[in-house]
N, C-alpha and C positions, 0 to 999 in steps of 0.2 A: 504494500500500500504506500501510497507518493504521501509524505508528509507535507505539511504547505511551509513554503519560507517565505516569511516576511521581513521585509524591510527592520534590520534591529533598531533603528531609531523609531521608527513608527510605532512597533512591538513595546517597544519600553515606554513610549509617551501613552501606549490606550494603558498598560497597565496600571504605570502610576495615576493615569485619570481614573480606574475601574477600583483603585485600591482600599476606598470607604466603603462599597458595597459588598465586600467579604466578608467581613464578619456578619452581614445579616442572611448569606448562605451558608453558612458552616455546616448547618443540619441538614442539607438536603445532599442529594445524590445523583452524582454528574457523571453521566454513561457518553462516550461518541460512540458513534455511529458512520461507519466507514461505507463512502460513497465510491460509486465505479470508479470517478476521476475527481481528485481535489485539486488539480491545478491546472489553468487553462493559459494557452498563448493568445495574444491577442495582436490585432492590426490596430494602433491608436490613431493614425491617419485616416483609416476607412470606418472604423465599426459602429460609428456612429449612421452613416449613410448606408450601412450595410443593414442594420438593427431598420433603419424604416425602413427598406426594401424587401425586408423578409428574407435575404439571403441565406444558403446553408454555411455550414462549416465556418463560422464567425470564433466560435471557440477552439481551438487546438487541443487537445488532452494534452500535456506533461507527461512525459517518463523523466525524462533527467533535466534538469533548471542548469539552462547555458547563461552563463553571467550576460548581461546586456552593458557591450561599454559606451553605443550611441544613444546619449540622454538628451530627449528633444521637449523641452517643456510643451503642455497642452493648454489648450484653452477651455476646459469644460466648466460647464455651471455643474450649480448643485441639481439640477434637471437633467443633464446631461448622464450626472455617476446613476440616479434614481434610474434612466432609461434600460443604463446596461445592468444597473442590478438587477431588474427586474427579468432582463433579457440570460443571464446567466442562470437566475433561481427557476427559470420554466427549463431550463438545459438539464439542471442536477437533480432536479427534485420534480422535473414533469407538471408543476402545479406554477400560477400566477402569484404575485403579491398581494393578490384584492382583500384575502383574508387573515394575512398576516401584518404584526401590531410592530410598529418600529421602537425598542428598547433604549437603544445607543448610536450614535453616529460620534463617528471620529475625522473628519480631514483634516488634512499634513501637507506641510512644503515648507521648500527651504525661503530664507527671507527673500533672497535675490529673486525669489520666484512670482513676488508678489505682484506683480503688472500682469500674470497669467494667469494666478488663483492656484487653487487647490489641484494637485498634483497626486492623492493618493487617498482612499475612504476606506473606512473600515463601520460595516454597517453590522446592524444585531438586529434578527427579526426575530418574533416568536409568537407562538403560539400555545395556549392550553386545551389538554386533551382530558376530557371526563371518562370515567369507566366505571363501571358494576364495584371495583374494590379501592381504586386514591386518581389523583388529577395527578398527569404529568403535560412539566413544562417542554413542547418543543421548539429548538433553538437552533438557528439557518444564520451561519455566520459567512459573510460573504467579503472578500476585500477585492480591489480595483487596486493597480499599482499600472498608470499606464507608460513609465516611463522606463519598466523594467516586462515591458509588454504581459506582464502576467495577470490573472483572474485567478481569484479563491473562492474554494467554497467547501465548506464542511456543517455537518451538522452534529448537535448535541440534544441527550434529554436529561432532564432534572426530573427526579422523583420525592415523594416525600415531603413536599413545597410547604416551606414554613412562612416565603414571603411574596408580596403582590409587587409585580414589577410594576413600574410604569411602560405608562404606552406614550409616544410624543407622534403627533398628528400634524404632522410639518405640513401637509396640504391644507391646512389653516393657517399657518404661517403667516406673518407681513413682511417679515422677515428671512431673506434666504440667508442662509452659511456664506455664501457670496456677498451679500449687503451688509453682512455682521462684520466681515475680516476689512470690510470697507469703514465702517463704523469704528472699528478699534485702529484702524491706522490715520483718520482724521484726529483721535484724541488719545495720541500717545504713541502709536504703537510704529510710525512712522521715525516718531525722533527717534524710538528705542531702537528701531536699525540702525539709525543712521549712527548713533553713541557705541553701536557695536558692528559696526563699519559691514553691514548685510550678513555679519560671522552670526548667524542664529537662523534659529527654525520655530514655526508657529504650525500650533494645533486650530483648530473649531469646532468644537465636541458638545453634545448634550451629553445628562447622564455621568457626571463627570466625578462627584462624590460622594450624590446618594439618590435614595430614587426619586423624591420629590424638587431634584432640582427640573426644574423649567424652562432655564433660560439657555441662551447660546454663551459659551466660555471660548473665549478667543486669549489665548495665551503664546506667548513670547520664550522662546526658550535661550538663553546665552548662559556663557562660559560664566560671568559673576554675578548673576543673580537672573529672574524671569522676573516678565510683566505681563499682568490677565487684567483684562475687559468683559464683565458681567451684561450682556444686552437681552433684553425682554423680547423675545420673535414677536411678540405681539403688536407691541407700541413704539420699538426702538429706542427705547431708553437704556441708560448705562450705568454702569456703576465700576471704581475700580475695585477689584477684588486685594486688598491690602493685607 
């Protein structure tokens, strides 16, 4: 079975954003669930125009992960990564997103990236399943990395569910993940590149310390310290996170 590699920057910034939500799964019981293919190749110049056309063979399976040394930043919105998630989770799992609940969203990139946006998502869909004897959580973990042309997908179940995830309903939204990293480089997050001369990388994450957070976290990551921006998807308001 192909393990999924992710980006270690990436991998380390969802988990320190995921790392208050542990303790309130400790009790339950987290099985994977090993699919035909967990890593896919992708065309990031086409698969957007391929994805409306209905084209076949848009995803490649993986066997072995050939390093990518041609890195061409992209220009996709937060609509753009939604398209292909949804286009990869009917691939792996045969079924649409219409009735799966969005947990977590993660986008990533490096600062100098920022005139192109979000360069890599790491999305959490899930779903609960009732039965004759306990509810089990199922959990479609999906990642986009289009600069290292790969697509992930793996799934998980939780049993024994001691807690109520949240669900964020971004197609309510005022707010995209693209308006929010616009939002935090008007008020702040601009200078803080420029004070660490583009040397850093920024997340924009829901979900980020525990379930009832709501809002989008736009955070700065450098070598002597980070800088986070608190924005309401709702009304665009801010706050700095100190």
């Amino acid at each position: 079975m192909i393990k999924l590699k992710i980006n270690v920057k990436l991998l380390f910034s969802f988990l320190v954003l995921l790392n208050g939500l542990t303790a309130c799964y400790l009790e339950e019981t987290k099985s994977s669930i090993p699919l035909l293919h967990e890593e896919f190749s992708i065309n990031p110049v086409t698969i957007l125009e391929d994805i409306s056309q209905d084209k076949k063979d848009i995803f490649i399976p993986v066997e072995t992960r050939v390093p990518n040394s041609e890195y061409i930043p992209v220009n996709w919105s937060q609509e753009d990564y939604i398209t292909i998630a949804g286009s990869i989770h009917k691939l792996a799992w045969n079924e649409e997103l219409h009735d799966w609940k969005i947990n977590s969203i993660l986008f990533y990139l490096q600062c100098k990236e920022v005139s192109y946006g979000s360069q890599s998502v790491y999305f959490t869909y899930f779903k609960v399943i009732e039965n004759d004897k306990e509810e089990n959580r199922l959990v479609h973990n999906i990642v986009i990395q289009p600069q290292e042309k790969i697509v992930g997908a793996w799934f998980e179940k939780y049993s024994r569910l001691t807690a109520t995830w949240e669900e964020y309903k971004i197609s309510e939204f005022n707010i995209t993940s693209d308006e929010a990293l616009l939002i935090a480089e008007d008020n702040g997050g601009k200078l803080y590149r420029e004070n660490n001369n583009n040397d850093c990388s920024i997340s924009i994450s829901l979900n980020r310390k525990n379930r009832n957070n709501k809002d989008w976290a736009v955070t700065y990551y450098g070598d002597s310290y980070n800088f986070e921006i608190i924005i309401d998807p709702k009304t665009g308001e801010y706050r700095l996170n100190k």
